[in-house]
C-alpha positions in Angstrom: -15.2 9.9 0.9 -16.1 12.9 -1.0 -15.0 13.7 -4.6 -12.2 16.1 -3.5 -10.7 13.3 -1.6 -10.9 11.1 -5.0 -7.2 11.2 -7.1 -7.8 11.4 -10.6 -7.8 7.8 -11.6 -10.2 6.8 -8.7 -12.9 9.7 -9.7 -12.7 8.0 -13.3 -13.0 4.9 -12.5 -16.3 5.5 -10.1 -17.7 8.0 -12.8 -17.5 4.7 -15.1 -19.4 2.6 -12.7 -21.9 5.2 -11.9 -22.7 5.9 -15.8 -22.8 1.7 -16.1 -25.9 2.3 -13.3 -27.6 4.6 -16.5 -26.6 7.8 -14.6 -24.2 10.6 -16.6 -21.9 12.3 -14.4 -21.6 16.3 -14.1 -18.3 16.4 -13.7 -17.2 17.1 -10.3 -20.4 17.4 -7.8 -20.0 17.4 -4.2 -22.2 19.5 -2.8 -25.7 18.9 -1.2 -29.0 20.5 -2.7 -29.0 23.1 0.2 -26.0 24.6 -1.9 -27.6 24.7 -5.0 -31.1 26.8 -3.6 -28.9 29.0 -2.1 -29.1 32.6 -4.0 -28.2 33.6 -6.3 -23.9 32.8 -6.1 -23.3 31.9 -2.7 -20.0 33.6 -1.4 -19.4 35.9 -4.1 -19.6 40.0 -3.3 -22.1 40.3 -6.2 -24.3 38.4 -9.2 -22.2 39.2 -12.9 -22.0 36.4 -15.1 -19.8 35.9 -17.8 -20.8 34.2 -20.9 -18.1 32.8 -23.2 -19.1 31.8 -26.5 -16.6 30.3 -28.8 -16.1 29.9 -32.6 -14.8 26.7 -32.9 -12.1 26.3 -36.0 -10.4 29.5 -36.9 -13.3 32.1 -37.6 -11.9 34.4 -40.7 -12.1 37.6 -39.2 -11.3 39.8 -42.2 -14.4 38.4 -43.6 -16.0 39.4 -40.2 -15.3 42.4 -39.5 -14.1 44.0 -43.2 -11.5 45.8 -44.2 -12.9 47.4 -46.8 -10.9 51.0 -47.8 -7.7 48.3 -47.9 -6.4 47.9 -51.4 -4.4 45.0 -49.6 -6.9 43.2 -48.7 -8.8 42.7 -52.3 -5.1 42.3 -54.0 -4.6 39.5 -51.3 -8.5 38.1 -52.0 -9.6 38.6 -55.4 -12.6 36.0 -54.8 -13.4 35.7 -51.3 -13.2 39.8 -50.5 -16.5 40.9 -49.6 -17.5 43.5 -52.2 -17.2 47.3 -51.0 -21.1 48.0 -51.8 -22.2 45.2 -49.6 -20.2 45.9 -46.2 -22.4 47.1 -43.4 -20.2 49.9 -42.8 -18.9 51.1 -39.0 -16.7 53.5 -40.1 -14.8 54.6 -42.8 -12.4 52.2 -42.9 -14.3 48.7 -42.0 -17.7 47.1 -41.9 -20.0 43.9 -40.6 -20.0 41.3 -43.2 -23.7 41.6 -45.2 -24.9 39.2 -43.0 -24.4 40.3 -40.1 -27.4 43.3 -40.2 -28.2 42.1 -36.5 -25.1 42.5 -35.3 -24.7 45.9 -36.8 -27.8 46.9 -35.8 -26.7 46.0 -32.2 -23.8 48.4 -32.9 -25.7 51.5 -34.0 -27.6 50.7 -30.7 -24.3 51.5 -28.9 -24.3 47.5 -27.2 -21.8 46.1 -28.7 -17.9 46.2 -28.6 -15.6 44.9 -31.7 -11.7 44.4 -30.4 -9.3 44.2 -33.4 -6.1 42.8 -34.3 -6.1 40.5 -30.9 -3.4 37.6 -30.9 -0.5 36.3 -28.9 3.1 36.0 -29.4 4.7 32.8 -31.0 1.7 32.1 -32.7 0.7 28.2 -33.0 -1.1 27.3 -36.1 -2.8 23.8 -34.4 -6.4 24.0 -33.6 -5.5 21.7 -30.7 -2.6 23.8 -29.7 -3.8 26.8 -30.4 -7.4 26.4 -28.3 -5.5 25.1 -25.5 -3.3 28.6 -25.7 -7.1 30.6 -25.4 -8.6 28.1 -23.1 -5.5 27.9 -20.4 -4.0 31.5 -20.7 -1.1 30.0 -20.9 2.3 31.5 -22.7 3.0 30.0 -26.6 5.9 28.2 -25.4 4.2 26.8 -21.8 1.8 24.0 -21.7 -0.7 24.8 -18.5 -3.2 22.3 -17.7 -5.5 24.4 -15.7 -8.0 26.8 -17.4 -8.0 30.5 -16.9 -11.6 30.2 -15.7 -10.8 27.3 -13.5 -7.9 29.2 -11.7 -10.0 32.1 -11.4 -12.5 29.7 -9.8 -10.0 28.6 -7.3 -8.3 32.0 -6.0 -11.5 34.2 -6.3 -14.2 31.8 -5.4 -13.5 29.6 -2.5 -16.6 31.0 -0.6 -19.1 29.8 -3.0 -20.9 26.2 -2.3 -22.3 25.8 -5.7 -21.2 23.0 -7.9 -22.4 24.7 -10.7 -20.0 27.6 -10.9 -19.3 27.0 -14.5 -21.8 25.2 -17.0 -21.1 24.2 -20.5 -23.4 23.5 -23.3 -21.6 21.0 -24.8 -20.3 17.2 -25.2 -17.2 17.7 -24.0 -16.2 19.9 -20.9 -13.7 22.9 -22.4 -10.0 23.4 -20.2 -11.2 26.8 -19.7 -13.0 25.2 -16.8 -10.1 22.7 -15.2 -9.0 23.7 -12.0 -7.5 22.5 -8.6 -11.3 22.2 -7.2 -13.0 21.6 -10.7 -16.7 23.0 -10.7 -18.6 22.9 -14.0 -21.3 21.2 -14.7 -21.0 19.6 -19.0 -24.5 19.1 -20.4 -25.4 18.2 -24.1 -29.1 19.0 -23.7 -30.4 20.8 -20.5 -34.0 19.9 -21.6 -32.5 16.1 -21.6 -31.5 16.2 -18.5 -34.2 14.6 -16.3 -32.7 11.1 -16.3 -34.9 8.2 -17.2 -35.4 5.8 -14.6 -33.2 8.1 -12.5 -34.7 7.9 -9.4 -35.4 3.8 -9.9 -31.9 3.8 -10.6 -31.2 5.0 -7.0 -33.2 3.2 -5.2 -31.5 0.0 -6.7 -28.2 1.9 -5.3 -29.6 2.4 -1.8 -30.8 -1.1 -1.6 -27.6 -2.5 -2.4 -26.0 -0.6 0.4 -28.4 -1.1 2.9 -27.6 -5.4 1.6 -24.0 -4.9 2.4 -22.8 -5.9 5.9 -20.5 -2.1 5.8 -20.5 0.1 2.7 -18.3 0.2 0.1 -16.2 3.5 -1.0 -17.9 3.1 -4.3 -21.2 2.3 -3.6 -21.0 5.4 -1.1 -19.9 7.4 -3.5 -22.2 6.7 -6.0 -25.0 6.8 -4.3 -23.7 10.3 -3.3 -23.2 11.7 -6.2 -26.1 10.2 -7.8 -28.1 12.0 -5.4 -26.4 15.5 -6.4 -26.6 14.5 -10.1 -30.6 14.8 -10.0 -30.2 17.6 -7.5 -28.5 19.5 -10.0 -30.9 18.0 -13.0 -34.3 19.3 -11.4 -33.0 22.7 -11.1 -31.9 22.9 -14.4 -34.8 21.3 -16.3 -36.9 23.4 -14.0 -35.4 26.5 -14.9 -35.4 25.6 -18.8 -39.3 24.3 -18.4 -40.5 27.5 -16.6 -38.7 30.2 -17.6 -39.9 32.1 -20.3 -37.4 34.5 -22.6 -38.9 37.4 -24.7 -36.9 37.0 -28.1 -37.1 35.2 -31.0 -34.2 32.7 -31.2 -33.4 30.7 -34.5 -34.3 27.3 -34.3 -30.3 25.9 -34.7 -28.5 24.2 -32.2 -26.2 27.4 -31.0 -29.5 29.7 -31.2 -31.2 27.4 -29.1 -28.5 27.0 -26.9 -28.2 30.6 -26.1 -32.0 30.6 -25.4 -31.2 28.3 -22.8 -28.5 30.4 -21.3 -30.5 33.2 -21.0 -33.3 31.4 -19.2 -30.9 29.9 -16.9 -29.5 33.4 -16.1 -33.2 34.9 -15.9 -33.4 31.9 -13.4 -31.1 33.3 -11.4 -28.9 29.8 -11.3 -25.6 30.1 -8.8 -23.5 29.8 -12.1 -20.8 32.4 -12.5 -19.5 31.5 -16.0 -21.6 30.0 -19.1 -19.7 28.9 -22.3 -21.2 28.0 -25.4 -19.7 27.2 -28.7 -20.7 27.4 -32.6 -18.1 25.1 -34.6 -17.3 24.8 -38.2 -14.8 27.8 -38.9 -12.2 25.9 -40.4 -12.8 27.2 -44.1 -9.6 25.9 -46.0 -12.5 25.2 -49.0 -15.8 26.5 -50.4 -15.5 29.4 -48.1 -18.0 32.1 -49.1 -21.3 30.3 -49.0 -20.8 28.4 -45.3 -19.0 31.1 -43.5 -21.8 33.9 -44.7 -24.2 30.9 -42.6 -22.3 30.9 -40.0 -22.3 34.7 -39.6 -25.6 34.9 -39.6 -26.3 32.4 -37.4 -24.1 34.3 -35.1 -25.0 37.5 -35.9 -29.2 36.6 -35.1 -28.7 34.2 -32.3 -26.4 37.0 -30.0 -28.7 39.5 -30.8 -31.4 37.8 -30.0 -29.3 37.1 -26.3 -28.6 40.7 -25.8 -32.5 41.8 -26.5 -33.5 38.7 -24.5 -31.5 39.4 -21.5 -32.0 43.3 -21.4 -35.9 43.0 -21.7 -35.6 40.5 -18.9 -33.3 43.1 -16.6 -30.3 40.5 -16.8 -28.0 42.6 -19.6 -26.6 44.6 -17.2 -25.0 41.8 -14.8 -24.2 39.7 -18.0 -21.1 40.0 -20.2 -20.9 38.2 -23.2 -17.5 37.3 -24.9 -16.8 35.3 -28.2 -13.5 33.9 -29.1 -11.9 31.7 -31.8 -8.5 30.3 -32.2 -6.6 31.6 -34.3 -8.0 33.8 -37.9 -7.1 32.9 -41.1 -4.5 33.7 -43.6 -4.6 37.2 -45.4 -4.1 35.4 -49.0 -7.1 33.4 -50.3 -5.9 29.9 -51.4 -6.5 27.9 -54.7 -9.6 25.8 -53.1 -11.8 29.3 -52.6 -10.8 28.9 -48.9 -8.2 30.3 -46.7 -5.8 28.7 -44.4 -4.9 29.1 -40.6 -4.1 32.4 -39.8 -3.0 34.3 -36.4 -4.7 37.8 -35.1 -8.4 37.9 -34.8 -11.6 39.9 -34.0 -13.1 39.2 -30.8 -17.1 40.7 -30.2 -18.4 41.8 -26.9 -21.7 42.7 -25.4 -23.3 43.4 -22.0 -22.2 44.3 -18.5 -19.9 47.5 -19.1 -18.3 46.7 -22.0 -17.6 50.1 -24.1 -19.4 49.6 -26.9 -17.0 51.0 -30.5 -14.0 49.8 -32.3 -11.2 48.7 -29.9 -7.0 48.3 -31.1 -5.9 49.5 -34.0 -6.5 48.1 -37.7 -4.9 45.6 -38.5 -2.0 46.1 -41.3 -1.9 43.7 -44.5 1.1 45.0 -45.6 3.1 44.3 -42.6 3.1 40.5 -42.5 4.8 37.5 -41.1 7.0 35.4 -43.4 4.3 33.0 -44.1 1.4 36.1 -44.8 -0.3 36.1 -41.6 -1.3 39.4 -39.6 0.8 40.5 -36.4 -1.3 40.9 -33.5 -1.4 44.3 -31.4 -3.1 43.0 -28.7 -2.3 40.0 -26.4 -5.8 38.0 -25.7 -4.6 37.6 -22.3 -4.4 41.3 -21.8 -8.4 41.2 -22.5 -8.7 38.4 -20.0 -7.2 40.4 -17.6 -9.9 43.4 -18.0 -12.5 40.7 -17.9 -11.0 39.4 -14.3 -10.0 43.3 -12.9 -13.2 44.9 -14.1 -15.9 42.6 -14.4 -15.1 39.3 -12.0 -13.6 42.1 -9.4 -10.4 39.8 -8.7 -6.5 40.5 -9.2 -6.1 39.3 -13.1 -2.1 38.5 -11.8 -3.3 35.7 -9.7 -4.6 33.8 -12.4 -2.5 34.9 -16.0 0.5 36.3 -13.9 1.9 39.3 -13.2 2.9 40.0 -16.8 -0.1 40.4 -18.2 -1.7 43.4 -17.5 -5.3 44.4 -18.5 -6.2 45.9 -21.5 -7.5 49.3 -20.5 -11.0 51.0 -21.8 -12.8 48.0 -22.5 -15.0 47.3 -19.7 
């Protein structure tokens, strides 16, 4: 029996007796270790990489990326606009919030891209909702179950081995990454991920089989999968033990998380897609102080990514993508906070993306009914440059032959 070959509810129910044997299951492993030393993306016509970082709540992207010259937007904020004085200035209509002097030294460098004004129709104001919209590709009024990486995984990739196509840094594997033939790997802490007592663990397995008088699906498959699971684990801690990045990396959790994505790349892992996230967006109180935090967290730790991977030769086969979503209301509210909001900013680094202002600005006088922004730009219409020009594949196979990919970008 082999995973593919397991419906959903069996897989579950195995996964639950192989984490009661003290082993945690990266979901979805099948294939041998030969697969995973093969180099570096087995099947694939080349070695880009996408990396997906997402800001988790509803980033505020008017305090992001500043509308300063707007009258509208310090009528609409009279305590939460960033002053004039302080914007890092692009151009002579917005700017980098103060703290983001990394960032905006990344953009005077020409390496970084800034798309405006990007949203979807029908906009839904759940963070549930609204992240399964981004994660699926899916139309406002369809529910999809299957991620937009995922499907891309299964029309595009078929000729790659690797179980390790996708990897998340995380506790909880994104729909981005569901697919037909699901093949991402979930970890909370790569340097973690040597099991204790793994390999005792397995031997207890394997002498339970060798007691039975035929073996059991579930024994089989544990013992399987088990062996996969450290497979997959010694590459991984090897790559994060040995490799060594050239940039200084902020000693938080999303910093040190993109420190390890860039040693895995440097590595060379057969991983086409890494995803990363930095939560705590959802200002709807108290706004100024935690979200400037955030920003600078953001603003250091993907600089520090795009240094680290260009000193290291890796920027150019890397693309790095952030998303959040939704934005936030134009109109400040009484707590010093703002509430959910539609159209959004979206940064991008690396690969061929054309670094500059991309879209138009966005216009605070033009609202919705409830005094949100109207979107120019469909998100999907960016995924589908990201699958055309960068993962080389027809973007209509995955999002559909309506969407049609934003052009200039990459």
């Amino acid at each position: 029996m082999t995973i593919s070959s397991l419906n959903r509810r069996q897989f579950m129910r195995h996964s639950t007796a192989l984490t009661a044997w003290g082993l945690t299951v990266p979901a979805f492993l099948k294939q041998t270790s030969e697969s995973l030393a093969a180099s570096p993306i087995p099947g694939l016509p080349d070695d880009r990489v996408l990396v997906l970082v997402q800001l988790a709540g509803g980033n505020d992207g008017l305090n992001t990326l500043v509308p300063y010259a707007d009258d509208a937007y310090y009528r609409s904020r009279p305590n939460l606009a960033i002053e004039r004085d302080s914007v890092l200035r692009i151009d002579d209509h917005c700017g980098l919030h103060p703290e983001m002097y990394a960032l905006k030294d990344l953009y005077d460098e020409g390496q970084l891209s800034i798309v405006q004004n990007v949203g979807y129709p029908n906009p839904n104001l759940s963070h549930f909702r609204s992240t399964e919209i981004w994660e699926t590709g899916s139309p406002a009024e369809k529910n999809w179950s299957e991620g937009w990486i995922g499907r891309y995984f299964d029309h595009a990739c078929g000729g790659a081995q690797s179980p390790m196509l996708g990897l998340q840094l995380g506790d909880r594997t994104a729909q981005t990454f569901v697919a037909q033939r699901p093949r991402c790997v979930t970890l909370s802490n790569p340097e973690l991920f040597e099991f204790s007592g793994g390999e005792r663990r397995l031997r207890d397995l394997h002498a339970v089989h060798q007691a039975a008088e035929e073996t059991p699906p579930t024994l089989d498959f544990l013992r399987r999968t088990g062996n996969d699971v450290l497979t997959v684990s010694r590459q991984i801690a090897d790559a994060v033990r040995d490799q060594k990045t050239t940039a200084e990396y902020l000693p938080f959790h999303f910093s040190q998380a993109l420190q390890t994505v860039a040693k895995l790349i440097a590595a060379e892992l057969p991983t086409r897609v890494y995803y990363v996230s930095l939560g705590g967006f959802d200002h709807h109180a108290n706004q100024e102080n935690s979200h400037a935090v955030l920003l600078q967290e953001l603003s250091e730790a993907l600089t520090a990514f795009v240094h680290d991977l260009q000193e290291m030769g890796h920027l150019d086969r890397t693309l790095v993508m952030t998303f959040s979503e939704f934005g936030r209301r134009v109109a400040e509210n009484r707590s010093g906070g703002t509430d959910h909001g539609t159209a959004n900013m979206m940064f991008m680094a690396g690969g061929t993306s054309r670094p500059g202002l991309h879209g138009s600005q966005p216009d605070l006088t033009n609202l919705t009914p409830d005094g949100n922004l109207n979107h120019q730009i469909d998100f999907r219409s960016i995924y589908a440059a990201v699958l055309r020009d960068w993962l080389s594949t027809d973007s209509a196979q995955v999002l559909g032959n309506d969407v049609l990919p934003w052009p200039d970008l990459i």
